[in-house]
MIDOSE-1310 file (N, C-alpha, C; in nm, 2 decimals, decimal comma, always signed):
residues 126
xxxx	+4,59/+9,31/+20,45/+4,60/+9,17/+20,41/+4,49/+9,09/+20,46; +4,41/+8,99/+20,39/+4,33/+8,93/+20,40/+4,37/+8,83/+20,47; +4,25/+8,74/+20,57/+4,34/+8,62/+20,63/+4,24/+8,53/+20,64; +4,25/+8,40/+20,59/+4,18/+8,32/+20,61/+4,20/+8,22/+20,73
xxxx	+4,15/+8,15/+20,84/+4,10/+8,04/+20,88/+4,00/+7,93/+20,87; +4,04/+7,83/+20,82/+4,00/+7,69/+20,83/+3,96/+7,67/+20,96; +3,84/+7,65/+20,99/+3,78/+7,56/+21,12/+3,70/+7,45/+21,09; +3,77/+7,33/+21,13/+3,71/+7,18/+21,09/+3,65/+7,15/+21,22
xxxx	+3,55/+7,07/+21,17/+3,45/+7,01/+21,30/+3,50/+6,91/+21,35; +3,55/+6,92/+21,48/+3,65/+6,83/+21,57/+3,54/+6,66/+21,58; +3,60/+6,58/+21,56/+3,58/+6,47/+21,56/+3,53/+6,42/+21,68; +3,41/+6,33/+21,70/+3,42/+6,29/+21,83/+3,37/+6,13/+21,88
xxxx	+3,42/+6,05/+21,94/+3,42/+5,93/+21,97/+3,29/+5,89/+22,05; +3,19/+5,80/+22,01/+3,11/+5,75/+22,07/+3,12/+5,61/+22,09; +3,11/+5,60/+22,27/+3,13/+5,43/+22,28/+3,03/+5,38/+22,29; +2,96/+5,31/+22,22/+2,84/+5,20/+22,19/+2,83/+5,12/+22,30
xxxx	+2,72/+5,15/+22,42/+2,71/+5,07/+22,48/+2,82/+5,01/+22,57; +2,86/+4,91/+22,64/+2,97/+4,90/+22,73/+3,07/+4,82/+22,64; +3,03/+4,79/+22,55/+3,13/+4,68/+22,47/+3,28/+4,72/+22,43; +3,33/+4,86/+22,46/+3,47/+4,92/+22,48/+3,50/+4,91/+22,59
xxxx	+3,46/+4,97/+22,69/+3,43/+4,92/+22,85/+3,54/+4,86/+22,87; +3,43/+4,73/+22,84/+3,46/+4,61/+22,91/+3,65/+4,55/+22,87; +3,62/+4,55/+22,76/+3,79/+4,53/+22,70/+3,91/+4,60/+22,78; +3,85/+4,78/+22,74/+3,94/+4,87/+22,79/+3,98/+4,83/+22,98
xxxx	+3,93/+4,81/+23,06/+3,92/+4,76/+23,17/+4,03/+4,69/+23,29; +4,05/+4,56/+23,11/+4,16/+4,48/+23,15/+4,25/+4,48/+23,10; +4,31/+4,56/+23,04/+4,42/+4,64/+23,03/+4,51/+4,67/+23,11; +4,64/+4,69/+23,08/+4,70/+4,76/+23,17/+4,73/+4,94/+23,18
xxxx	+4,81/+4,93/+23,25/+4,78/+5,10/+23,30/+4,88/+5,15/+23,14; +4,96/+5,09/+23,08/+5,07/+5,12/+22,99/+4,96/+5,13/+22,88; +4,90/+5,02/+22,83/+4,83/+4,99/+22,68/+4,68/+5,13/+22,75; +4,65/+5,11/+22,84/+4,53/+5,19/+22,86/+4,56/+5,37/+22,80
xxxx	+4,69/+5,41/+22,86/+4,77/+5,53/+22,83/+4,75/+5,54/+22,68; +4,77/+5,45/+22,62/+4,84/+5,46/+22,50/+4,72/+5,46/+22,39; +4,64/+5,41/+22,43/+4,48/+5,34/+22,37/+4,45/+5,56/+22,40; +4,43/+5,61/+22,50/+4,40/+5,73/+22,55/+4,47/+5,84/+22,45
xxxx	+4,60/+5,80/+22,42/+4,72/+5,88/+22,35/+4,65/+5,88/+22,22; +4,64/+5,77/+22,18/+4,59/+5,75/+22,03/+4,44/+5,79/+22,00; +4,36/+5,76/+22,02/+4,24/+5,83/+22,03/+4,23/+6,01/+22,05; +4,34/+6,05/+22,13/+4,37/+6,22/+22,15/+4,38/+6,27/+21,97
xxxx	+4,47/+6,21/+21,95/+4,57/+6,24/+21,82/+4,42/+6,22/+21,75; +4,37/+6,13/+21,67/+4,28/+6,12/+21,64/+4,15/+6,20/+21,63; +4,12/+6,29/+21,75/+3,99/+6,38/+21,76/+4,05/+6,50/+21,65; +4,18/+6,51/+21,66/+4,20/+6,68/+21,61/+4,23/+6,68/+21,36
xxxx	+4,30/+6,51/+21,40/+4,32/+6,51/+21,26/+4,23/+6,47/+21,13; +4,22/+6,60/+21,03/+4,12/+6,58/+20,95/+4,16/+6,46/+20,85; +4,27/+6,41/+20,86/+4,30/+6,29/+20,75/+4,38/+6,22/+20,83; +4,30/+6,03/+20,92/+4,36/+6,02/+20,95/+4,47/+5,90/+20,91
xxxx	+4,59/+5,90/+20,96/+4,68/+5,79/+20,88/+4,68/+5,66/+20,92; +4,68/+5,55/+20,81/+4,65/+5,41/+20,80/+4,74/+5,34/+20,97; +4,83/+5,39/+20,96/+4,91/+5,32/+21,11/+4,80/+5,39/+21,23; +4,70/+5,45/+21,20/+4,63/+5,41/+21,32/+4,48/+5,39/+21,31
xxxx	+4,46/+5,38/+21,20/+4,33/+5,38/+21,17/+4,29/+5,33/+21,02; +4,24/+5,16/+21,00/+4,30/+5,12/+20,87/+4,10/+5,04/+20,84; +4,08/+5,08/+20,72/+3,97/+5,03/+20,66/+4,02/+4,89/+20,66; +3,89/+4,81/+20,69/+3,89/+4,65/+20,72/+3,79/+4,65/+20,54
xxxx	+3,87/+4,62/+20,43/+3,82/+4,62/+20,31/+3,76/+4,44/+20,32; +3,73/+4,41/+20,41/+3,65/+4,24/+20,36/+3,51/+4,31/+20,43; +3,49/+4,45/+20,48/+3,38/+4,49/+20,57/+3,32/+4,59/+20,47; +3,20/+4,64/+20,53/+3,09/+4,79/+20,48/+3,13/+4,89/+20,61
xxxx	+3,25/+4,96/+20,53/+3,23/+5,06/+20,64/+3,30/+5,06/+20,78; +3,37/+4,92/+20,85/+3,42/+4,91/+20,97/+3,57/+4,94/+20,92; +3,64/+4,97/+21,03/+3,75/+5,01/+21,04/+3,81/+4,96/+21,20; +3,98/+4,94/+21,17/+4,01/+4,91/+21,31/+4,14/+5,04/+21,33
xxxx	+4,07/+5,05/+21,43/+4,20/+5,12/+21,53/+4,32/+5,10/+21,55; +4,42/+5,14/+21,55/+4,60/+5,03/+21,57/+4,62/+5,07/+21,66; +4,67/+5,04/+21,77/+4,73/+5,11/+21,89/+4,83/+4,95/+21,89; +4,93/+5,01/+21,91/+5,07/+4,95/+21,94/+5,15/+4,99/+22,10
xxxx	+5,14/+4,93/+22,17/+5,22/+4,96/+22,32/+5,33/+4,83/+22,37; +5,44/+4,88/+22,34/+5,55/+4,75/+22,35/+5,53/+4,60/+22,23; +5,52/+4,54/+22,28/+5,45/+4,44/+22,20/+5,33/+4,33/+22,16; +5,27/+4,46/+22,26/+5,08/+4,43/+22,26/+5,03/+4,50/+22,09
xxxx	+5,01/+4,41/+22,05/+4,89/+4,47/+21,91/+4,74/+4,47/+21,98; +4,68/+4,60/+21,97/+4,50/+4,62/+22,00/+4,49/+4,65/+21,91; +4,40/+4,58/+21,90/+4,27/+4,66/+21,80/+4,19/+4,68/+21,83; +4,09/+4,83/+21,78/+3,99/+4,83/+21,85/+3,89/+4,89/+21,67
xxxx	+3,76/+4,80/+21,75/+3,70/+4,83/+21,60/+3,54/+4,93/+21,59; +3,55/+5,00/+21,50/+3,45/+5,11/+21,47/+3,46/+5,14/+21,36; +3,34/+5,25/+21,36/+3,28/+5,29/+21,21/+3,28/+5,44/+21,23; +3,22/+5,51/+21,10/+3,19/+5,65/+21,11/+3,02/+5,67/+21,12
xxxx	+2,97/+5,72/+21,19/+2,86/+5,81/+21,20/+2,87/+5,95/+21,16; +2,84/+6,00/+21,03/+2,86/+6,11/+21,00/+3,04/+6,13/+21,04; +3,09/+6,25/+21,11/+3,21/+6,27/+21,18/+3,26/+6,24/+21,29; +3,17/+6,17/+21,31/+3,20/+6,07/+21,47/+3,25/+5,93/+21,47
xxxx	+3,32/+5,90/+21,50/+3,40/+5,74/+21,52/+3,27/+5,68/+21,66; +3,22/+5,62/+21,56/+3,19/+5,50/+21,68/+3,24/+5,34/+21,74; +3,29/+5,38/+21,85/+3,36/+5,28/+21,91/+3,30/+5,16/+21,92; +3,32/+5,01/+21,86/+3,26/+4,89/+21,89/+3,36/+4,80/+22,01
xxxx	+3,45/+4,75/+21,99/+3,46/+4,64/+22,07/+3,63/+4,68/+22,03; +3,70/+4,62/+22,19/+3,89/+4,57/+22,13/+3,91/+4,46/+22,20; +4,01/+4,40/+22,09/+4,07/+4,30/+22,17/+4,25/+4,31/+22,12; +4,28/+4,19/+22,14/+4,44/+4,20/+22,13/+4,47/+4,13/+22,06
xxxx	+4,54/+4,14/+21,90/+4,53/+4,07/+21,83/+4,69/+3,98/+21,90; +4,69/+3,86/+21,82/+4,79/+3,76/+21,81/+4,84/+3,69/+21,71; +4,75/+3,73/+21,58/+4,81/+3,68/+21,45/+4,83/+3,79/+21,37; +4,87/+3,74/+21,22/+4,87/+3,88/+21,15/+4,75/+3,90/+21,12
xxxx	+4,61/+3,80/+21,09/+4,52/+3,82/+21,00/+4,40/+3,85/+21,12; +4,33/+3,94/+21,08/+4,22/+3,95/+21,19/+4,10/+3,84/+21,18; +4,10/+3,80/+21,30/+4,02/+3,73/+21,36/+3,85/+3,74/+21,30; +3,80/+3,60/+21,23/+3,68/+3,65/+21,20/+3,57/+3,69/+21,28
xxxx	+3,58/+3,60/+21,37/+3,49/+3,58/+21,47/+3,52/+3,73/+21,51; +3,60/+3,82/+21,54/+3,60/+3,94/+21,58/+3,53/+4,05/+21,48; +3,58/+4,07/+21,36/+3,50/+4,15/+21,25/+3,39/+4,08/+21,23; +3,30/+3,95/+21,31/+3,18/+3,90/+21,29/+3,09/+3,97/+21,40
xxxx	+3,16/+3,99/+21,46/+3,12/+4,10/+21,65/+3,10/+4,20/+21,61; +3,19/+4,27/+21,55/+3,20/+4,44/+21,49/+3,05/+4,45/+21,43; +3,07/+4,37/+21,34/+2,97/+4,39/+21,24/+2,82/+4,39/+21,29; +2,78/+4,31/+21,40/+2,67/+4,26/+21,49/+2,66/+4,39/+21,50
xxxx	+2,76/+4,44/+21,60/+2,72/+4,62/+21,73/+2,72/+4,72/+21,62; +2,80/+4,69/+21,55/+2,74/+4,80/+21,43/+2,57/+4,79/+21,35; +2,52/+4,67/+21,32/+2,40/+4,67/+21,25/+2,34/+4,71/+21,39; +2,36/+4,64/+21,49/+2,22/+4,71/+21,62/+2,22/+4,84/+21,62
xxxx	+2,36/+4,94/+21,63/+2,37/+5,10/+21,65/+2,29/+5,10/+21,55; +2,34/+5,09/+21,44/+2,20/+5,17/+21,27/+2,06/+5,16/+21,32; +2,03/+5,00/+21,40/+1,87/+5,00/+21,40/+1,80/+5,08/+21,48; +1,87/+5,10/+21,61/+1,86/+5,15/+21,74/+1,85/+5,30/+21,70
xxxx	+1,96/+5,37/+21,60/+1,92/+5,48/+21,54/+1,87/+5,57/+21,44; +1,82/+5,43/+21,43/+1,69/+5,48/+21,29/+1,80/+5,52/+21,15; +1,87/+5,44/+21,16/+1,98/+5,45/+20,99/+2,02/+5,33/+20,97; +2,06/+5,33/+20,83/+2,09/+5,17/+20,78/+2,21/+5,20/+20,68
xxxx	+2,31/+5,33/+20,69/+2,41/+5,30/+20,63/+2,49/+5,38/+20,69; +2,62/+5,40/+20,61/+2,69/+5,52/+20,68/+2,74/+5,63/+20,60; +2,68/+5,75/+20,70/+2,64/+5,87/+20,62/+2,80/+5,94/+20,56; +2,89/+5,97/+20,63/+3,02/+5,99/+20,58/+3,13/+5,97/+20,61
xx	+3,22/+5,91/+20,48/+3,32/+5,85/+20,58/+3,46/+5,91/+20,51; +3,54/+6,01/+20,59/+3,59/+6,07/+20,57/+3,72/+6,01/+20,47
């Protein structure tokens, strides 16, 4: 009997600069855990699902992260580089609607990564 294996190229998270850092930091030891939890889950799945990872459709390309820990909402926001999530910036949301001024930040560390790396779009987004 013949047998096939699938081997997918494991995903991997690049943090831009200290601008995750700095957020992740002042956190607590609970939301830090969970921020760590979620991101795990995330390296291994080839499709990942909207409750944790949801296209920001007013954007080119950014996406936010959902991490839920009690009744802290984070968000943390990035894009794809080829198969790599690049990590920009989190904060803690408090309304339903995201914050402009926040997807106006995203959008900033995202155009510098492209220039910084000699690209100006994004190559695939899974």
């Amino acid at each position: 009997m013949d047998c096939c294996i699938f081997v997918m190229e494991k995903r991997e998270f690049l943090f831009y600069k200290n601008y995750f850092r700095e957020f992740y930091l002042t956190q607590s030891e609970q939301v830090k855990q969970k921020i760590g939890w979620t991101l795990e889950v995330l390296v291994d799945l080839e499709r990942i699902p909207e409750k944790y990872l949801k296209h920001l459709t007013s954007s080119k390309g950014l996406y936010e992260l959902r991490v839920q820990s009690g009744k802290n909402a984070i968000r943390i926001f990035c894009f794809f580089d080829q198969n790599d999530l690049v990590i920009c910036h989190g904060f803690q949301k408090k309304t339903q609607k995201t914050p402009k001024q926040e997807i106006a930040r995203a959008e900033k560390i995202k155009k510098e990564y492209y220039e910084k790396n000699g690209r100006s779009h994004i190559a695939r987004v899974p």
